[in-house]
C-alpha positions as CSV (number, residue, x, y, z in Angstrom):
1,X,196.3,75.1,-16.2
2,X,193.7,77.3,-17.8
3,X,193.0,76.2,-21.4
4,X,192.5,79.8,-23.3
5,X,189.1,79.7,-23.5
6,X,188.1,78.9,-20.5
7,X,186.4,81.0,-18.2
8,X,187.6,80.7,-14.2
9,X,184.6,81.3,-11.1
10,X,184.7,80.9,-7.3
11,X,182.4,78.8,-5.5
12,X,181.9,79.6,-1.7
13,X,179.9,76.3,-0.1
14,X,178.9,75.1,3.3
15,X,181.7,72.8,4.7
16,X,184.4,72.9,7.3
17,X,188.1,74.7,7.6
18,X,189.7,71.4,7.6
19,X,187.8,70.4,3.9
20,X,187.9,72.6,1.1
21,X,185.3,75.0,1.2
22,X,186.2,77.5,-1.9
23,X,186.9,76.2,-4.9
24,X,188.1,77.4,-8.3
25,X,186.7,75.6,-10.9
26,X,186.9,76.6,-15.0
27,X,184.2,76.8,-17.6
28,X,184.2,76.1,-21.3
29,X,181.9,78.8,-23.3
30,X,181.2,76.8,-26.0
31,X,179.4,73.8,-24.9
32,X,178.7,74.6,-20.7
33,X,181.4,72.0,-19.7
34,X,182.8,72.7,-16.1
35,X,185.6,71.5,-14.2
36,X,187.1,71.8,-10.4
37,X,190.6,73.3,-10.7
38,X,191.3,73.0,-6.8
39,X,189.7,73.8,-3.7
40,X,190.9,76.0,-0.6
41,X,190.6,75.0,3.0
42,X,191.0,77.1,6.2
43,X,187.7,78.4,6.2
44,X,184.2,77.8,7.5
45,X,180.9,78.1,6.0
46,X,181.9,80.7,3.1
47,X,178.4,81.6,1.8
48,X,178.9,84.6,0.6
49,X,182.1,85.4,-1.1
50,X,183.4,88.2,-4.2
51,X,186.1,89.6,-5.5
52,X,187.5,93.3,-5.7
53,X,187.9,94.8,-8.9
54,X,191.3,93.7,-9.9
55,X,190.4,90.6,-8.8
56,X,193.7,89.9,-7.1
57,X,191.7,90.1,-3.5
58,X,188.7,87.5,-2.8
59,X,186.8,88.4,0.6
60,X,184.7,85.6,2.2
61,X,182.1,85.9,5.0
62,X,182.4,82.7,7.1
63,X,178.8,82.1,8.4
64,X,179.2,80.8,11.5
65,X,177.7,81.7,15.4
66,X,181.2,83.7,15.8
67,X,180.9,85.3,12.8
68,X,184.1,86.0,10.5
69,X,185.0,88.0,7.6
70,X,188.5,86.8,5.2
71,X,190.5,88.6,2.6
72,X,192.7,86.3,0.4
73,X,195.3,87.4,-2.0
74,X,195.0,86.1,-5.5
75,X,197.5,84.6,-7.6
76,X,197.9,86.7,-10.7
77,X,198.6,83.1,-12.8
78,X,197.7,80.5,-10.7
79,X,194.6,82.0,-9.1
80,X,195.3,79.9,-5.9
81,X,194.1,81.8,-3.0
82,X,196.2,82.8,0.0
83,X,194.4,83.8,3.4
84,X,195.6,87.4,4.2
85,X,193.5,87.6,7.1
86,X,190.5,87.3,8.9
87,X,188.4,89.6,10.7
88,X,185.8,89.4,13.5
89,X,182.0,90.3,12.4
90,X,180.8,90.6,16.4
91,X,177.6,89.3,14.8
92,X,176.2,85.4,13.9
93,X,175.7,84.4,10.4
94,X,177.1,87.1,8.5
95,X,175.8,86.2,5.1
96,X,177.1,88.5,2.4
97,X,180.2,90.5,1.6
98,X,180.9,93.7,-1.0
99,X,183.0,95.7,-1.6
100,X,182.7,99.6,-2.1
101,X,183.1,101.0,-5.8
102,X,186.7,102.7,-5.0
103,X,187.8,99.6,-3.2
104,X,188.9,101.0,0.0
105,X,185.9,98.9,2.2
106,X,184.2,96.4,2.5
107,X,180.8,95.6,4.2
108,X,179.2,92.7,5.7
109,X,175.7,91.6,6.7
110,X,175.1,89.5,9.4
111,X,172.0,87.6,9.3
112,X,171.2,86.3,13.2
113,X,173.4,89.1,14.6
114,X,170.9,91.9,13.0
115,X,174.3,94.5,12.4
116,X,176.4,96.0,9.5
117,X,179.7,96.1,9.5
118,X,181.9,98.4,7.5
119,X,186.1,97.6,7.6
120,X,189.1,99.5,6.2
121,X,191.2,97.8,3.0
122,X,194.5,98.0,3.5
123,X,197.0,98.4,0.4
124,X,197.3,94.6,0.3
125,X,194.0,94.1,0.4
126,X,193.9,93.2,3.7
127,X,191.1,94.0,6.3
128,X,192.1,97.1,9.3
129,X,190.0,97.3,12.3
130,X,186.0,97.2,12.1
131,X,185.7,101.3,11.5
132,X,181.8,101.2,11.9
133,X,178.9,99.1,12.6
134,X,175.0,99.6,12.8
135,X,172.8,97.4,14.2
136,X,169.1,97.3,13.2
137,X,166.3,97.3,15.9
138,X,162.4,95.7,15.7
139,X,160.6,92.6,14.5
140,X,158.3,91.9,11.4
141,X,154.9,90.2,10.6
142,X,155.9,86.6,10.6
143,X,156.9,85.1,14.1
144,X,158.6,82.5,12.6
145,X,161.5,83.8,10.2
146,X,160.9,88.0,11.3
147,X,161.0,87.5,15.0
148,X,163.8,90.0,14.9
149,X,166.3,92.0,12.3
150,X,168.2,89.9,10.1
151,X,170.6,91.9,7.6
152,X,170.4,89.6,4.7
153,X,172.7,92.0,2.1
154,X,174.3,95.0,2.0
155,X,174.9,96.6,-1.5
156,X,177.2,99.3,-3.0
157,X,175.2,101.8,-4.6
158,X,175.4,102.2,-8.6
159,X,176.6,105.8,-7.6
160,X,177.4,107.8,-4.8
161,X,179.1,106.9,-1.3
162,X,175.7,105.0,-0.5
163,X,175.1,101.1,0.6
164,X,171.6,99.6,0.7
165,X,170.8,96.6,3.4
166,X,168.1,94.3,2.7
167,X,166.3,93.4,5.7
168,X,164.6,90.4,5.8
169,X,163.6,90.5,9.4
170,X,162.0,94.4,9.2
171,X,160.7,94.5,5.8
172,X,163.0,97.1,5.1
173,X,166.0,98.4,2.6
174,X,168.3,100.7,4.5
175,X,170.1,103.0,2.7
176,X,173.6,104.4,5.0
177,X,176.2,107.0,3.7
178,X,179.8,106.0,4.6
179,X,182.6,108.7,5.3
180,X,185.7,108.0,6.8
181,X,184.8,104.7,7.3
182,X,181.5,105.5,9.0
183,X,178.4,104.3,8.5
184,X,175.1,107.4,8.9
185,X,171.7,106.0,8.0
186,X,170.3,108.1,5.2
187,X,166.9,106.5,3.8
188,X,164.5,103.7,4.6
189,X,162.4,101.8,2.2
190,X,159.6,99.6,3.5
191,X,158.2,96.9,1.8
192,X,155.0,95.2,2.7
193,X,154.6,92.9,5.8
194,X,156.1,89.6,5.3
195,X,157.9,90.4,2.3
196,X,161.2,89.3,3.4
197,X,163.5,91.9,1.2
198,X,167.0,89.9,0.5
199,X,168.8,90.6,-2.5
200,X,169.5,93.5,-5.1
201,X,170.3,94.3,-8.2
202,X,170.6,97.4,-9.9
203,X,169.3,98.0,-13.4
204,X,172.5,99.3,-15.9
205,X,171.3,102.4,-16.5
206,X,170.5,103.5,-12.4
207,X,166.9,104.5,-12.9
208,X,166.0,101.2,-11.5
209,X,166.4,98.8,-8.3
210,X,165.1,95.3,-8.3
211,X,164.9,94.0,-4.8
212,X,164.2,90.0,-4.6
213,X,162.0,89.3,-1.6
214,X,162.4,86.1,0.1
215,X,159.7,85.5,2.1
216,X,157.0,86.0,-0.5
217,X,158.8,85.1,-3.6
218,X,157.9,88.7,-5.4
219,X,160.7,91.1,-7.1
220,X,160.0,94.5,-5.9
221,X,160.9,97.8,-8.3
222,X,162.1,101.1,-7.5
223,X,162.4,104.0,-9.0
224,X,166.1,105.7,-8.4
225,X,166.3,109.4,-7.5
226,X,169.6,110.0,-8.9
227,X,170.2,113.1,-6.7
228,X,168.9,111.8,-3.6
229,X,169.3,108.3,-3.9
230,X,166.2,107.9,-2.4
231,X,163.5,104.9,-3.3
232,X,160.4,105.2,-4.9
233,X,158.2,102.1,-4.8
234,X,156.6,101.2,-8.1
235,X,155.0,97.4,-8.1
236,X,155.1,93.9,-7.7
237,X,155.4,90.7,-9.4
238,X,155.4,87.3,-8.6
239,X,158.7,84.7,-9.1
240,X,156.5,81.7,-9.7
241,X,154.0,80.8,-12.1
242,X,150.2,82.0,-11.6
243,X,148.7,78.9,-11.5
244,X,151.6,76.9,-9.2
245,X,150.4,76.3,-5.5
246,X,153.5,78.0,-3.3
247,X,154.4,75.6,0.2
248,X,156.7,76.5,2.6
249,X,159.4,75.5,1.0
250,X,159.1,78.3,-1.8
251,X,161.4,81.0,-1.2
252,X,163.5,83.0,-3.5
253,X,166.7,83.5,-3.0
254,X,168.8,85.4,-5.7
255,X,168.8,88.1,-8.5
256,X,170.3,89.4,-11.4
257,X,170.1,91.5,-14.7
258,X,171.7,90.4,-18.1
259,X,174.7,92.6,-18.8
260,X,172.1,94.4,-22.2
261,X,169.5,95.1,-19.4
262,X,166.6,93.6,-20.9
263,X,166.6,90.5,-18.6
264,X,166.4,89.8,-15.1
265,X,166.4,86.6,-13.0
266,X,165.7,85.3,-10.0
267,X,166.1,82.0,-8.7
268,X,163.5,80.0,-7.1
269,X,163.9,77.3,-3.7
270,X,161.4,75.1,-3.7
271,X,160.1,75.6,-7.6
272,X,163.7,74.7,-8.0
273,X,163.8,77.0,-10.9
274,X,165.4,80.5,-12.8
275,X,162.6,82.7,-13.8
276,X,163.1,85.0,-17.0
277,X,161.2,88.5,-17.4
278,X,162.0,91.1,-19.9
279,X,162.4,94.1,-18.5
280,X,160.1,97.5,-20.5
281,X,163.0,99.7,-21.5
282,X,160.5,102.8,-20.7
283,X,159.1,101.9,-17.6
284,X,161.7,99.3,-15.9
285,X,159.1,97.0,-15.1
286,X,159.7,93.5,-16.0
287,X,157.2,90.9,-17.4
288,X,157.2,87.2,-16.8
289,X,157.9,85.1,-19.6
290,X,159.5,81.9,-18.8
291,X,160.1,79.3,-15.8
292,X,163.7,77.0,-16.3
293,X,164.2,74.0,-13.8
294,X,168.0,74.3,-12.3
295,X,168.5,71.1,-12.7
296,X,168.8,70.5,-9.0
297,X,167.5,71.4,-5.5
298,X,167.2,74.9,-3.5
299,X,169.1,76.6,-6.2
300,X,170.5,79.5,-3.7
301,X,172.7,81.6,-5.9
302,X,173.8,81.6,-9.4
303,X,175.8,84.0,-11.7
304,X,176.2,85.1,-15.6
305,X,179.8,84.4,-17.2
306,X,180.8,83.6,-20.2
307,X,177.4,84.4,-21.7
308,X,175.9,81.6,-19.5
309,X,174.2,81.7,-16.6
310,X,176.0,79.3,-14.2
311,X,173.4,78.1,-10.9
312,X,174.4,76.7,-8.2
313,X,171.6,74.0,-6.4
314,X,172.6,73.8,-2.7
315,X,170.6,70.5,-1.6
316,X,172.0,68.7,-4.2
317,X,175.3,69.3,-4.3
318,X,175.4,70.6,-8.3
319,X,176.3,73.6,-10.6
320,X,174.3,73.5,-14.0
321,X,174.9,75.5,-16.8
322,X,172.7,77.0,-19.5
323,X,173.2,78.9,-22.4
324,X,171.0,82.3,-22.6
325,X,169.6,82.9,-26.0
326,X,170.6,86.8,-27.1
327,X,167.0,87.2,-28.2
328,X,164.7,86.7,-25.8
329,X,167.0,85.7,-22.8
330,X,165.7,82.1,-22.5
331,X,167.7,79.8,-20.3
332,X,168.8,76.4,-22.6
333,X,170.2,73.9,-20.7
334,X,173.5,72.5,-21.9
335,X,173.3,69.3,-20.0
336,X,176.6,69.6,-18.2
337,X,176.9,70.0,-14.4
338,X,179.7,70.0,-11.7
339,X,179.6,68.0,-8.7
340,X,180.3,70.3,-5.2
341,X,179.3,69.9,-2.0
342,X,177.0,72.4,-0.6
343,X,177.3,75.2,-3.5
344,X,176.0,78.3,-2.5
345,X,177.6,81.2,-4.0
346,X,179.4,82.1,-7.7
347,X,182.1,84.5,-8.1
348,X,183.2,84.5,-11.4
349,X,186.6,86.0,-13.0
350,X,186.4,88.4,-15.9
């Protein structure tokens, strides 16, 4: 049972249907203690998983060669998860899930299949029949990880019937409007060559985009044409320190902005770190100002709950906590962390 403090999150890992592969797991505000609750098999590979806004649905892409999407239904007590359904991707590796702002689709990226897919939610929650899919076309500047399109997220936009795809494998952030379920491409953004666009997050206000790139571990900002929804470029910055020598190993992977707005972070693989930047309230671009080990290794995803940032280190199996300091957003570890197999993605319960 929940103890009343406690706030619940979702972790989607990398393990088979016939293991638990999606766990709820509770965390205690005060001190950064975590616990598992119980885990949910049935499903493969769930990188990428979220929940709806009621958070009675959770939908789960299953990144696998045959690539599946799952809705399940969520207990309104318990929080145990119940499989409503799955639905076909037609596309390998589909890596990421959302949902659109008045709930009624959701979209998925699939990485080695290079398409989009937009389906139907039924009144349960459930998914209908694919209603619409895209799929991208070229090849980027690096033979080895752009040798073709590879959709890496797609994201509702802050406003408007809009979703933005980062494309690792083009350099590029497709915008597409959706009506009635289909998907009509609307604006491209190109980044430069080798950049390797893969998450996004939106600055509160909307004046802002912050676009994580993979490939050369740089956050890219946007300025937000509020009518148009177009992108306008604005600069660069690095994730890692100035004076640290990247490898190959060095990629970042995910991104996020304090609820306030003043902070954004994005984690590091390879650094194995969270790095901090305050973000100019005038001109939305944000300023490096501190580097936090994860406490493990290839920390892939990680999310803010409870007024903690929560990260969750794939290669070794751990979720650490840390508190974040109100004034200057600094990550302080609280020394706890949570032993699961192959964490890759957060979901956490209001």
């Amino acid at each position: 049972m929940k103890s009343p403090d406690e706030v619940l999150f979702y972790v989607g890992t990398y393990n088979s249907p016939d293991r638990p592969s999606i766990y709820l797991c509770g965390l205690h505000p005060g001190d950064g203690e975590m616990r598992i609750i119980r885990g949910t098999a049935g499903i493969e590979n769930p990188s990428y998983i979220t929940l709806n806004r009621a958070e009675n649905v959770l939908y789960a892409a299953s990144e696998k060669d045959d690539g599946e999407v799952s809705a399940f239904s969520v207990d309104p007590e318990t929080k145990e998860l119940s499989l409503l359904g799955s639905r076909r991707t037609e596309g390998g590796a589909p890596c990421y899930v959302s949902v659109s702002a008045e709930g009624d689709y959701v979209f998925v990226s699939n990485y080695s299949g290079g398409n989009v897919n937009a389906f139907p939610v039924n009144e349960d929650g459930s998914l209908g029949e694919m209603s619409s899919q895209v799929l991208h076309a070229g090849k980027g500047f690096r033979e080895d990880r752009q040798e073709a399109p590879h959709p890496h997220s797609v994201n509702p936009a802050s406003s408007g019937r809009r979703v933005l795809v980062c494309d690792l494998g083009i350099d590029r952030i497709v915008s597409y409007l959706y009506e009635d379920g289909e998907l009509a491409k609307h604006h491209e953004a190109a980044l430069p060559d080798g950049s390797g666009p893969r998450h996004l997050a939106f600055h509160p206000s909307g004046k802002w985009l912050y676009c994580a790139n993979e490939l050369n571990c740089t956050v890219t900002v946007f300025a937000v044409n509020e009518q148009s929804g177009e992108l306008e470029m604005l600069r660069h910055f690095s994730t890692l320190p100035e004076q640290y020598a990247a490898g190959s190993d060095d990629t970042a992977a995910d991104i996020h902005i304090s609820p306030c707005g003043r902070f954004l972070y994005v984690s590091n693989r390879g650094h194995d770190s969270i790095v901090l930047f305050h973000i100019d309230e005038n001109s939305g671009l944000p300023e490096a100002m501190d580097w936090q080990s994860t406490g493990g290794r290839m920390p892939r995803n990680f999310a803010i709950a409870g007024g903690m940032l929560l990260a969750a280190n794939q290669n070794s199996g751990n979720i650490t906590s840390f508190a974040i300091d109100s004034e200057n957003g600094r990550l302080i570890p609280t020394g706890n962390e949570l032993e699961v197999p192959a964490p890759v993605c957060i979901a956490p319960l209001k």
